[in-house]
C-alpha positions in Angstrom: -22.2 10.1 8.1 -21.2 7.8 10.9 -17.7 6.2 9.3 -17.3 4.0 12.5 -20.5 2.1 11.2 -19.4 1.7 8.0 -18.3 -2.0 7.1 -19.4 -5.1 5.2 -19.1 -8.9 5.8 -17.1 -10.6 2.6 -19.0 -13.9 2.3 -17.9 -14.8 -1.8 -15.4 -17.5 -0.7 -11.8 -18.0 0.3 -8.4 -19.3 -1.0 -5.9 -22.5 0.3 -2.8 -23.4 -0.4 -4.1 -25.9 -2.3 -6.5 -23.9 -4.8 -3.6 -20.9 -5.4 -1.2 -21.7 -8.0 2.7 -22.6 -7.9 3.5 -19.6 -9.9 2.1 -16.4 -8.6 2.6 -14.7 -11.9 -0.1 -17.2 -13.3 -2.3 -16.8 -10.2 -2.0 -13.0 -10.6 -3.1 -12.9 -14.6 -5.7 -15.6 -13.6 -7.1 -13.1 -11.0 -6.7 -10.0 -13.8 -8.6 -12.0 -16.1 -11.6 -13.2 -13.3 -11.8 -9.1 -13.0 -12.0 -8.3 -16.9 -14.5 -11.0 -17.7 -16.8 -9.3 -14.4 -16.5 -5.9 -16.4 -15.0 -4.2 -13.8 -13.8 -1.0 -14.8 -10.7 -0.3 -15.1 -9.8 -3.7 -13.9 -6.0 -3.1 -14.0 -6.3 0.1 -11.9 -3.1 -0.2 -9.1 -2.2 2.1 -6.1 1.3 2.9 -6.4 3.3 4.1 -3.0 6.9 5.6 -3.4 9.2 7.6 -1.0 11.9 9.3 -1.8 14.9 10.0 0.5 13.3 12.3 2.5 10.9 9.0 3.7 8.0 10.6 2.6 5.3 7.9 1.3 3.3 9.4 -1.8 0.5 7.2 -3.2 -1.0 7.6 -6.7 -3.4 5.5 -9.0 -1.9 3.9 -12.0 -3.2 1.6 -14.7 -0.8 -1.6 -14.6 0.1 -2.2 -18.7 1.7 -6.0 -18.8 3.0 -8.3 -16.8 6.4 -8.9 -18.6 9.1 -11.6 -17.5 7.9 -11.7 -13.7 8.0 -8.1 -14.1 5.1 -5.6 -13.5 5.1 -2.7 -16.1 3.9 0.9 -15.8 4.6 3.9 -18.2 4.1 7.6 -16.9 6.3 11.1 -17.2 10.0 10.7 -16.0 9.7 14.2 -14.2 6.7 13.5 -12.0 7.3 13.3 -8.3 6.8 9.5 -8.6 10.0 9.0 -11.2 11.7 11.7 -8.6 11.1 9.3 -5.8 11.6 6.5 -7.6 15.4 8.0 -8.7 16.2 8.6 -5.3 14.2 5.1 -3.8 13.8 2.2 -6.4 11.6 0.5 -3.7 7.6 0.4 -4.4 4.7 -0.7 -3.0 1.4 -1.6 -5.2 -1.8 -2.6 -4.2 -4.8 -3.9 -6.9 -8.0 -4.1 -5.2 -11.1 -5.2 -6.9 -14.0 -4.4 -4.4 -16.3 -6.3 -6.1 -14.7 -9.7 -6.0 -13.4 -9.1 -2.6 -10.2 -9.3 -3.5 -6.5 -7.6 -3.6 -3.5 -8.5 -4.4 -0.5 -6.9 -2.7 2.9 -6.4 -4.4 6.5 -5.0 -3.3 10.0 -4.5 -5.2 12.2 -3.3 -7.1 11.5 -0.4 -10.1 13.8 0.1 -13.5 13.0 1.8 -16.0 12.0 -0.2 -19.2 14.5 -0.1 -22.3 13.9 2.9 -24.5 12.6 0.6 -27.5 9.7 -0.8 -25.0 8.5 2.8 -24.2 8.2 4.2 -27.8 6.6 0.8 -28.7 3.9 1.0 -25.9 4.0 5.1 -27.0 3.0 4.0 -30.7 -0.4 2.2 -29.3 -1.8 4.9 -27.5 -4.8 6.6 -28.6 -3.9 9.9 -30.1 -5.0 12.3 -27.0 -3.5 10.4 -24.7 -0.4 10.5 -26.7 -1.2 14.2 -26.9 -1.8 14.5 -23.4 1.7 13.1 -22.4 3.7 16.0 -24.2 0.7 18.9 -22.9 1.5 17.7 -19.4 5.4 17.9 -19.7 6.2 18.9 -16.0 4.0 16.6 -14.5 2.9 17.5 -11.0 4.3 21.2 -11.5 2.1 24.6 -10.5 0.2 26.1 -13.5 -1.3 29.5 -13.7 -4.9 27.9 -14.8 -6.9 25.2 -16.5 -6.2 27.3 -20.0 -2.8 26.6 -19.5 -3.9 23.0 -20.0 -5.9 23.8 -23.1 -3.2 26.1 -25.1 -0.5 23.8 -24.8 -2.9 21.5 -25.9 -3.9 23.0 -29.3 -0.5 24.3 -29.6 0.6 20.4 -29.6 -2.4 19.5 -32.1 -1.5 21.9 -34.8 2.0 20.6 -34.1 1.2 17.1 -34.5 -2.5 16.8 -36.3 -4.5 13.4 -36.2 -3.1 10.8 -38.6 0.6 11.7 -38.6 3.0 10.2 -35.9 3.8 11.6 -32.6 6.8 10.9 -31.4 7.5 9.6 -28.0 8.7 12.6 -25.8 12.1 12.0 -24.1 10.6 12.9 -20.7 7.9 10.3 -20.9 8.5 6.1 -20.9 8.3 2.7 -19.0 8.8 1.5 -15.2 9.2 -2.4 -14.4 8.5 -2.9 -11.0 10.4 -6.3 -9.9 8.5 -8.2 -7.2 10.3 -10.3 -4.1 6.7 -10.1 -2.4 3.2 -10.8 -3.8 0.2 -11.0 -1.7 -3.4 -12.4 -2.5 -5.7 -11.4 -0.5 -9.5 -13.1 -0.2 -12.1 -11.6 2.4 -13.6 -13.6 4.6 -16.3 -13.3 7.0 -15.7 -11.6 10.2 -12.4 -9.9 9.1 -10.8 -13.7 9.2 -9.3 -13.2 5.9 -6.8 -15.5 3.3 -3.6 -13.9 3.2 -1.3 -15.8 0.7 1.8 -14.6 0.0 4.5 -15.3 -2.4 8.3 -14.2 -1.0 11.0 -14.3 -3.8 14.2 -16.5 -2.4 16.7 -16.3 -5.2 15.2 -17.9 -8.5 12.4 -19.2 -6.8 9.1 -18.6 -4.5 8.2 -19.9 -1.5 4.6 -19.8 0.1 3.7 -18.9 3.2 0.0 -17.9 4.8 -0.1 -15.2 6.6 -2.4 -14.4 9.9 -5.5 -11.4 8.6 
């Protein structure tokens, strides 16, 4: 395979300053919701990059779960290498691309954890394995022995908690908020002349600037 020869022309259309909106938090759900109704899978599927003190840039895939108050919302395990950075580095990059609509949309800021309430409430609508799957996978990012490991633990937790009755939201597991003061849209454009909008926070509000590709 001859990478170097790899590439596409993007040729689906283009954004102004005059077609995004004023808010970006309504261009960004309006974008989400272009992606849903096109059936791309998992539509909210985000790359998020963290360092910790060390500098070290780790990047992960997660599924974005709300956009709350201007504020972008993600639940994993507190004791991954993503909440370690994140303790030692609040800062975060994220980056949505769908491919198929040749577009992306670029965001930095911020990250909190959500209040304890909003975890156990997102924790309650879970489908039962994946509840399941957040107490089997309790040192997330840790060494194990083997793959049965994985699959004691896991019928350990079953008999613990069988299907029907409540599982409770484990202390080591709950919500991020990610608070933007930079959002990027990004269109493709033929011959790499792409639309780079961005939105930079100043104080309560946003100001728009375009950006050279």
């Amino acid at each position: 395979m001859n990478l170097a020869n790899l590439r596409e022309d993007y040729t689906k259309g283009g954004i102004s300053r005059s077609s995004i909106k004023s808010d970006p938090f309504t261009q960004f759900e309006e974008w989400l919701e272009v992606a849903h109704e096109q059936k791309i899978p998992d539509a909210n599927a985000m790359t998020v990059a963290t360092a910790g003190k060390d500098g070290v840039v780790t990047s992960r895939t997660l599924l974005l779960k709300g956009i709350v108050d201007g504020n972008l919302q993600f639940f994993t395990n507190y004791r991954s290498k993503k909440a370690q950075d994140l303790a030692e580095n609040p800062n975060a990059s994220v980056t949505i691309l769908w491919k198929e609509l040749e577009r992306q949309i670029c965001v930095r800021g911020k990250v909190e954890k959500t209040s304890r309430q909003t975890s156990e409430d997102y924790f309650k609508i879970r489908p039962y394995n994946s509840q399941i799957g957040a107490w089997v996978s309790e040192s997330q990012s840790e060494p194990i022995v083997d793959r049965a490991t994985i699959a004691t633990r896991q019928n350990e937790l079953e008999m613990k908690f069988p299907k029907g009755t409540e599982v409770p939201c484990p202390e080591f597991w709950g919500g991020y908020n990610l608070i933007p003061n930079y959002i990027e849209f990004w269109q493709g454009r033929q011959g790499r002349l792409h639309d780079r909008l961005c939105f930079l926070r100043s104080g309560e509000n946003w100001k728009l600037k375009r950006l050279s590709p």
